[in-house]
C-alpha positions as CSV (number, residue, x, y, z in Angstrom):
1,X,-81.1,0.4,63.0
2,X,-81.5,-2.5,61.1
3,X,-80.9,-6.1,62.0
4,X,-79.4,-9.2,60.8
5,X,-80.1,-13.3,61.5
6,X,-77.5,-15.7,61.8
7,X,-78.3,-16.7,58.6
8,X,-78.0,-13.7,57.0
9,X,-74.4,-13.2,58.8
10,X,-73.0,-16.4,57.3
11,X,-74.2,-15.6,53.7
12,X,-72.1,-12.4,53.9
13,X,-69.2,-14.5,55.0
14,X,-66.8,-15.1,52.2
15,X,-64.3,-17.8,53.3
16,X,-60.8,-18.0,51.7
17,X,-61.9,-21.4,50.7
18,X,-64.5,-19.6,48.7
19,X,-62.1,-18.3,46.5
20,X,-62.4,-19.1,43.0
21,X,-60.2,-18.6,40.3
22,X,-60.2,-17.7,36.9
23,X,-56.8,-17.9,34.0
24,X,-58.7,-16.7,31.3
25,X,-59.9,-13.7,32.9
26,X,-57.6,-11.1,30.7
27,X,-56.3,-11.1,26.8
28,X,-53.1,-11.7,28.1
29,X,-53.9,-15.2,29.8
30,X,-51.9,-17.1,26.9
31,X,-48.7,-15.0,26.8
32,X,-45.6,-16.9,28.4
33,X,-44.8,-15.3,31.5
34,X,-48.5,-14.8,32.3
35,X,-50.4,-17.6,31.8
36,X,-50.2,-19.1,35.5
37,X,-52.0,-16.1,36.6
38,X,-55.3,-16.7,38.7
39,X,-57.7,-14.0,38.6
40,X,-60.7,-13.8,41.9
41,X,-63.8,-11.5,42.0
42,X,-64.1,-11.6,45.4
43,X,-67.3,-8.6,45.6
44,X,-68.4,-7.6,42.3
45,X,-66.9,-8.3,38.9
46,X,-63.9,-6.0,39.1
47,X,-62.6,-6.0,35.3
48,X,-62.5,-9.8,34.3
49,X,-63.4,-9.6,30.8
50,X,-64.5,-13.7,30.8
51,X,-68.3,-15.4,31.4
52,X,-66.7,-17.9,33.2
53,X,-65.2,-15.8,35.9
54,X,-66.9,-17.0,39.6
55,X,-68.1,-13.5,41.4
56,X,-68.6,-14.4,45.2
57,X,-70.7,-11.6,46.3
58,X,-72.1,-9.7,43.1
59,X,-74.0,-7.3,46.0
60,X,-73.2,-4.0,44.8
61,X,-71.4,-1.8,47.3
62,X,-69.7,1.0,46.0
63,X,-66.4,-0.7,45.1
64,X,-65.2,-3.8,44.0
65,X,-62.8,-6.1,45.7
66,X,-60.8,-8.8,43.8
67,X,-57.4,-11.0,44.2
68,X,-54.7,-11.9,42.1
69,X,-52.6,-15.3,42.4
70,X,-48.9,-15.3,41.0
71,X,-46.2,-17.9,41.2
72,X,-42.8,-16.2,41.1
73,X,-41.9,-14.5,37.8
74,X,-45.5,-14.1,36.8
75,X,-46.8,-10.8,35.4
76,X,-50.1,-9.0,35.0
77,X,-49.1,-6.6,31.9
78,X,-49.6,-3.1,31.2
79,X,-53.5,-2.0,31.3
80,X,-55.2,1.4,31.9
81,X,-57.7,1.4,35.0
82,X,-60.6,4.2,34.6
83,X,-61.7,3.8,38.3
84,X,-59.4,3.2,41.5
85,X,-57.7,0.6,41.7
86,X,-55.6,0.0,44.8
87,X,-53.3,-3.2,45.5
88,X,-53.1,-4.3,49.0
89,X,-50.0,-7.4,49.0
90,X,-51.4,-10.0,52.1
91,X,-48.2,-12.1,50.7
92,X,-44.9,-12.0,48.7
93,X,-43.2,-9.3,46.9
94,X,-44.6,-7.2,44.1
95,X,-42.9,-5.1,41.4
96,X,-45.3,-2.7,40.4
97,X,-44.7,-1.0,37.0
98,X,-46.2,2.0,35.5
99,X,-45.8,4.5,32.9
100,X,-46.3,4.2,29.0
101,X,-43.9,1.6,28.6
102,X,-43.8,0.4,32.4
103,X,-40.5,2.2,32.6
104,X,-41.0,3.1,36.1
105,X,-41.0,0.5,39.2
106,X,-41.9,0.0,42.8
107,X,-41.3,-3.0,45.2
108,X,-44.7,-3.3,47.1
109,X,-44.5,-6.1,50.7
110,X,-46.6,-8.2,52.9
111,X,-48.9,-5.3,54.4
112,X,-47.9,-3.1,51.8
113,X,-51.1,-0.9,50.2
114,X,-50.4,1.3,47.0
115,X,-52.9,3.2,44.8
116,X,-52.6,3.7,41.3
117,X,-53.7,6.7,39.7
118,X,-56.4,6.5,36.4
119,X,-55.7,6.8,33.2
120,X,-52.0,5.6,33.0
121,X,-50.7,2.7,32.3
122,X,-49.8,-0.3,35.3
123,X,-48.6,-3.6,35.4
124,X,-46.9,-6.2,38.7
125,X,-44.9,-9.2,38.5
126,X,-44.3,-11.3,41.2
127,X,-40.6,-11.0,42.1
128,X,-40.3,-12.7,45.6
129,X,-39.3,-16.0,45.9
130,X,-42.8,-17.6,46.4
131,X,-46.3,-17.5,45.4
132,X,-47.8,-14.3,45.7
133,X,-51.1,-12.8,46.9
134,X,-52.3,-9.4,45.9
135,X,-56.1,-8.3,46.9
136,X,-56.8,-5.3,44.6
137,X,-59.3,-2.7,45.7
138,X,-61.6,-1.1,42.9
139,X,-63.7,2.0,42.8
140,X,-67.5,1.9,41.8
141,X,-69.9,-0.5,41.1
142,X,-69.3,-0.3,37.2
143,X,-65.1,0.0,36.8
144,X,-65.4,0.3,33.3
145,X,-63.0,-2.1,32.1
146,X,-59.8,-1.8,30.9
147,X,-57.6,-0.7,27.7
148,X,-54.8,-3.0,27.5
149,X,-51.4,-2.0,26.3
150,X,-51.5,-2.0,22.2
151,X,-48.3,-4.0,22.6
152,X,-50.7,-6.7,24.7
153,X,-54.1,-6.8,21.9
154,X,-51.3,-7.0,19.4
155,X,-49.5,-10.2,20.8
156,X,-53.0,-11.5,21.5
157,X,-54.5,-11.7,18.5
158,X,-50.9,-14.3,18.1
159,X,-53.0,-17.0,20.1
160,X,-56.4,-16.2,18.7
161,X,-57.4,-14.0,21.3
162,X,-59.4,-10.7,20.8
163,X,-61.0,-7.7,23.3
164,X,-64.5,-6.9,22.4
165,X,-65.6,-2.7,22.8
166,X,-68.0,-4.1,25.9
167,X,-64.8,-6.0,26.9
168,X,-65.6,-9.7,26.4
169,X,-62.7,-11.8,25.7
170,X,-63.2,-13.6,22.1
171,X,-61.2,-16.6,22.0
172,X,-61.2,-18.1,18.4
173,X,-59.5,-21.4,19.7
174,X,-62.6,-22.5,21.2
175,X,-64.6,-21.7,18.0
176,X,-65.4,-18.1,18.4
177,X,-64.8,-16.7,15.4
178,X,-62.5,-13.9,14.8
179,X,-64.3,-10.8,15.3
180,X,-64.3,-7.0,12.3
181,X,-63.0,-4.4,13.1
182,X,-66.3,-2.5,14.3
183,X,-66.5,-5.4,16.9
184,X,-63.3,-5.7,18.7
185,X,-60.9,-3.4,20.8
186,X,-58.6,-1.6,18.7
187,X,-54.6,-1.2,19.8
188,X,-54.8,2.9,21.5
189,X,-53.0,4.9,19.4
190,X,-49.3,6.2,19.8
191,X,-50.7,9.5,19.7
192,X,-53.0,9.2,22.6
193,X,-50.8,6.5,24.3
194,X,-48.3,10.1,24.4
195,X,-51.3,11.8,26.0
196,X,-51.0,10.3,28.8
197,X,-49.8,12.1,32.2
198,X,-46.0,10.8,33.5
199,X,-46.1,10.0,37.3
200,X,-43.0,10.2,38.7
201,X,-41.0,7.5,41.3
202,X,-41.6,10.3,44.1
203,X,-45.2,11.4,43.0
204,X,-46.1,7.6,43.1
205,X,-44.0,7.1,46.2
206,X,-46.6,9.3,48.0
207,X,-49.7,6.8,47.0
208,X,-47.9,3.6,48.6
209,X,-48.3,3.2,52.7
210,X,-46.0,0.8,53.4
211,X,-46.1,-0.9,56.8
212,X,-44.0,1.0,58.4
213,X,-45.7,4.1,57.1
214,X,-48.5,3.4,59.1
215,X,-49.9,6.1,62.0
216,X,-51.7,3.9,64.4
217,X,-53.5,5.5,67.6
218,X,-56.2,4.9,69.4
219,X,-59.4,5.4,66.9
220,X,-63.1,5.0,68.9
221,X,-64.2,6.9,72.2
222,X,-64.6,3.6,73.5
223,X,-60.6,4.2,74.1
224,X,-60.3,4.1,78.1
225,X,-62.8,1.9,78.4
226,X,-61.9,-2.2,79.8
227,X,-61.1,-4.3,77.1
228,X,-61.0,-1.4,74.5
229,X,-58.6,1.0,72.7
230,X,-58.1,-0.2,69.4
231,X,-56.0,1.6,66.7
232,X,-56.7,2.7,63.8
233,X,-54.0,3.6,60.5
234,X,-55.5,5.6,57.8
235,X,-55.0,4.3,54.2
236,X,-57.2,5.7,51.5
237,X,-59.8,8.9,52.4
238,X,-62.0,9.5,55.4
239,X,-62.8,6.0,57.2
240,X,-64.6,5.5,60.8
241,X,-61.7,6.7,62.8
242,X,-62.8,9.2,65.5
243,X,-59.6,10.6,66.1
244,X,-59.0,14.2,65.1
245,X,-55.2,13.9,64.8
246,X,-55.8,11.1,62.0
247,X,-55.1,11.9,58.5
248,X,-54.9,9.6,55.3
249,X,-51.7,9.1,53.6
250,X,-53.7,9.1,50.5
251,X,-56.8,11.6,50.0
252,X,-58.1,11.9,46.7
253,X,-61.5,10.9,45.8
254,X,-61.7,6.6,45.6
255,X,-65.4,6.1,46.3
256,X,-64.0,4.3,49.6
257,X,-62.1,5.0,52.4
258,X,-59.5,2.1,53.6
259,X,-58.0,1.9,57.4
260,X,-55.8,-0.8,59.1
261,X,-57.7,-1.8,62.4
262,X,-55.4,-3.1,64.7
263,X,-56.6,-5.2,68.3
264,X,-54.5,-6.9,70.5
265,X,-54.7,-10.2,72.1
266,X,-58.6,-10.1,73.9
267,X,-58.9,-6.5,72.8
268,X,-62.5,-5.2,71.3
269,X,-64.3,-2.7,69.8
270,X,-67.8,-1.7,71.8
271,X,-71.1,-2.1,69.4
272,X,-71.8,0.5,66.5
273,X,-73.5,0.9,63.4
274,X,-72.4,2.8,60.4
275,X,-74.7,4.2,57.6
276,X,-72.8,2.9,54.8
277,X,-71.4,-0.3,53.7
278,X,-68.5,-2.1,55.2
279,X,-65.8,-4.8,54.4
280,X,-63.5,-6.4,56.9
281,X,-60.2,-8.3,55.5
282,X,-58.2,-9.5,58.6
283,X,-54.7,-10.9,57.9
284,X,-54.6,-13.7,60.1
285,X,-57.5,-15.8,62.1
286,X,-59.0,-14.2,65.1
287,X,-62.0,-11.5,64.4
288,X,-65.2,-12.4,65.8
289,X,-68.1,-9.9,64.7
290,X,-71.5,-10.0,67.2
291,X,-74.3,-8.4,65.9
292,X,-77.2,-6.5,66.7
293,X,-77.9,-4.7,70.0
294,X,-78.3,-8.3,71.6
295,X,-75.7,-10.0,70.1
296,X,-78.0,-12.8,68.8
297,X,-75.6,-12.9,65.7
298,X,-72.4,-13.5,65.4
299,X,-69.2,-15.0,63.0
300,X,-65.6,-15.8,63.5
301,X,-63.6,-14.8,60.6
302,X,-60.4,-16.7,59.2
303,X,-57.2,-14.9,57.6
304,X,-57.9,-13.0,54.5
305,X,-61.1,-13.9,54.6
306,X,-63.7,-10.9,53.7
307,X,-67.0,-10.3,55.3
308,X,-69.6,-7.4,54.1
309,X,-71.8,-6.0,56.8
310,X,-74.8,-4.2,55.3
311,X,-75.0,-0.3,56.8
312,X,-77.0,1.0,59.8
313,X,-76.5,-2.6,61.3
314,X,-74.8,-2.9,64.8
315,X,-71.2,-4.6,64.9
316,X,-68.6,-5.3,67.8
317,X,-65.3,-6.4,67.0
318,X,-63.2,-8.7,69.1
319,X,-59.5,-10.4,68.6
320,X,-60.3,-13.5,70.0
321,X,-56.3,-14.6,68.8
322,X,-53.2,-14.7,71.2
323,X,-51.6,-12.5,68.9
324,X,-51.9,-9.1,67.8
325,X,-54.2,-9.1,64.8
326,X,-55.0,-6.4,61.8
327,X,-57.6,-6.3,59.4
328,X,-58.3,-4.2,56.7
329,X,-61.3,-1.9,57.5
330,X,-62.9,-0.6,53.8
331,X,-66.2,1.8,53.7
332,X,-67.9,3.0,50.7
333,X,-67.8,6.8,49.7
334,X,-65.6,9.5,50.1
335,X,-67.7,11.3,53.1
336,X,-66.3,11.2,56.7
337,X,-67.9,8.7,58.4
338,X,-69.6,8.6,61.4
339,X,-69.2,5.7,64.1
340,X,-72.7,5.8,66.2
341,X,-71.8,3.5,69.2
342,X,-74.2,2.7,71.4
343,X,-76.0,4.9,74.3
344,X,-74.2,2.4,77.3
345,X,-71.1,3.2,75.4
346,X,-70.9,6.9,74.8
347,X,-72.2,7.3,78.6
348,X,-69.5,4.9,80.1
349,X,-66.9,6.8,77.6
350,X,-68.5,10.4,79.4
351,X,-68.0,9.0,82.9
352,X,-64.4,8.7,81.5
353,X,-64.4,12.1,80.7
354,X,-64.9,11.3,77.0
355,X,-67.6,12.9,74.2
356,X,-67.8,13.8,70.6
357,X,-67.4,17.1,69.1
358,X,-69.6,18.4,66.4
359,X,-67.2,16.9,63.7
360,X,-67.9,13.4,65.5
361,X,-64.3,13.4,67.0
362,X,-63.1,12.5,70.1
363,X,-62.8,15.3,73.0
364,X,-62.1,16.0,76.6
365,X,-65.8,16.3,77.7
366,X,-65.2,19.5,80.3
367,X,-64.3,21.3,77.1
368,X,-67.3,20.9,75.1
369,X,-70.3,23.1,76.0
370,X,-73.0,21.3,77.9
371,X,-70.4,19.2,80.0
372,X,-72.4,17.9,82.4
373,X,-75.0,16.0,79.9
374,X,-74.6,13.5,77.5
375,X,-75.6,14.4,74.4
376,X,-77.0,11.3,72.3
C-alpha cells in the first residue's frame, strides 16, 4: 500500500474557497442571457476553451470534474460533448435541454445527477429562483472539446468572437485578429447536424437519478460492525459498493463509476485502500478522511468541497456532523472495484458472520466454502 503525509493530504484538498472562475471560458460568454455565467475546472481542464481558465488540480485521473455558476435565467447553449459528461445539481433548479434544436427539456434538483449521452446536442438554464450550482462530471483525461451549435459560432462571430479547430477562443476585441477559414471552427453542417441520433423524454428519463431515485443499503462488510453500516446509492457504473443486490441506474461505459455515500451522525467507514483513483464531494460539512494504516494523516472536509485520494492508499471515512451527511463517491474506470479493508476488519466482520465471495461481495460466511478460516 502506499502512503501519504499530512502534507501531501492537504495539497489534494480542494476547498470551495479554491474555486475559481472563469466568464470567458466558452464562445458564447458575450451573448445576452449568458454572459453572467462562471465557468470552474475543478480537476483537469474539462472543455474551457480560454488560457486564462484557473485548473485546481491539473493531476490527471481518468475524468474531469468542473462547476458551473448561474444566476437565474442564465444559460449554457447548445454544444456537443464527445466524452461523458454528467451534471450533478448541489443547488437550484436546472432545465436541461437537448436535441438538435434543444426541443426537448428536463428539470434537474438539489441532489439531482443526469448523464448526457455523446454526440447530441445539450444545453441548461437556470430556472429556479436563485443562483445555481451545477458540478459536471467528464470522461477521460482529454474530453476533446466541444462543437458548439452553428446557431452559437454564428452569433459569436457578432461580438468578435471565434472557435479555433484546437478550440481556443479568438477574441478580436482584445486585438486578436480575426482568424481564415483554415484556422477557425466552422458552423456543423445542417446535413450532419440531421445525423445526429434523437433521444427521447423517456430514453433520457432513464439517464437522470433523481433523489428520490436513489437505492441506498448498507455497502461495506464492515456493516454490523460498531459505529459502521454506511449506505451506498449507485449512480453511474460499477463503484466500491460490496453489495451484490446493488445495481447502477445508469451503466454504460463513463470511464468512472459515481455512488452517493451516505453516514449518519458519528457513523464511519473502517480503513481501505482502492487500486484506482478516487474523488469525494460531500454536500454539506462533516467528512473527516484518516489515512494510512496508523492514521498519522488526516483532513476534515467542508461542503462541496472535493478531495482526490491517490489509489492503493488507506482511507477511513467518518461523519463527524450531527446530521446525516452524503457525499459524492467518484472512481476512475469502468471495472468493478474492489474495497480491500483491512485484515482487523475483515476478521471482526467474520466473527460477525460476514466474508467476501469470489466477486468481492458481501456473504453469510457459513455459506462460503472454507467457513471456518478467514481468507485474506
Amino acid at each position: 500500500m502506499n502512503r501519504i503525509t499530512q502534507s501531501e493530504a492537504e495539497a489534494r484538498h480542494v476547498k470551495r474557497s479554491d474555486y475559481q472562475s472563469c466568464t470567458v471560458a466558452f464562445i458564447d460568454c458575450k451573448k445576452p442571457g449568458s454572459h453572467l455565467k462562471e465557468n470552474y475546472s475543478i480537476i483537469g481542464p474539462g472543455v474551457t476553451s480560454s488560457a486564462d481558465q484557473v485548473i485546481n488540480l491539473p493531476e490527471a485521473h481518468g475524468f474531469n470534474i468542473g462547476a458551473a455558476a448561474m444566476p437565474n435565467g442564465i444559460t449554457n447553449n447548445l454544444h456537443i460533448h464527445f466524452t461523458a459528461e454528467v451534471f450533478m445539481v448541489y443547488s437550484g433548479e436546472f432545465t436541461f435541454r437537448w436535441g438538435r434544436q434543444g426541443e426537448n427539456e428536463m428539470v434537474g434538483r438539489a441532489g439531482d445527477i443526469l448523464s448526457v449521452p455523446t454526440w447530441i446536442f445539450r444545453g441548461f438554464t437556470n430556472t429556479g429562483p436563485d443562483d445555481g450550482w451545477v458540478f459536471t462530471t467528464l470522461g477521460g483525461d482529454n474530453t476533446g472539446g466541444v462543437i458548439f451549435h452553428p446557431e452559437i459560432l454564428r452569433e459569436a462571430a457578432d461580438y468578435g468572437l471565434y472557435l479555433s479547430k484546437d478550440n481556443q477562443l479568438i477574441d478580436t476585441s482584445s486585438g486578436d485578429p480575426v482568424p481564415d477559414d483554415a484556422r477557425r471552427m466552422a458552423p456543423m453542417a445542417d446535413q450532419d447536424v440531421a445525423k445526429l441520433r434523437d433521444y427521447s423524454p423517456d430514453e433520457m428519463r432513464q439517464r437522470l437519478v433523481a433523489t428520490g431515485d436513489r437505492d441506498f443499503r448498507p455497502g461495506f462488510i464492515d456493516a454490523a460492525l460498531d459505529g459502521c453500516g454506511a449506505e451506498i446509492a449507485p449512480v453511474i457504473g460499477h463503484g466500491i459498493s460490496q453489495n451484490r443486490d446493488h445495481i447502477a441506474a445508469i451503466r454504460n461505459p463513463h470511464g468512472f463509476s459515481m455512488e452517493w455515500l451516505r453516514l449518519r451522525p458519528g457513523q464511519k467507514v473502517s480503513r481501505f485502500a482502492v487500486s484506482d483513483k478516487m474523488v469525494v464531494m460531500p454536500r454539506d460539512t462533516g467528512l473527516r478522511l484518516v489515512f494510512n494504516d496508523t492514521g498519522d494523516a488526516a483532513i476534515n472536509l467542508g461542503g462541496w468541497d472535493t478531495y482526490s485520494i491517490p489509489a492503493d492508499v488507506i482511507r477511513a471515512f467518518e461523519n463527524t456532523s450531527d446530521a446525516v451527511l452524503e457525499v459524492l463517491v467518484i472512481v476512475s474506470g469502468d471495472h468493478q472495484k474492489h474495497p480491500q479493508f483491512q485484515p482487523d476488519v475483515i476478521e471482526a466482520a467474520f466473527a460477525k458472520g460476514a466474508t467476501l465471495d469470489a466477486q468481492g461481495y458481501v456473504a453469510e460466511a457459513h455459506l462460503i466454502p472454507g467457513y471456518g478460516m478467514v481468507a485474506e
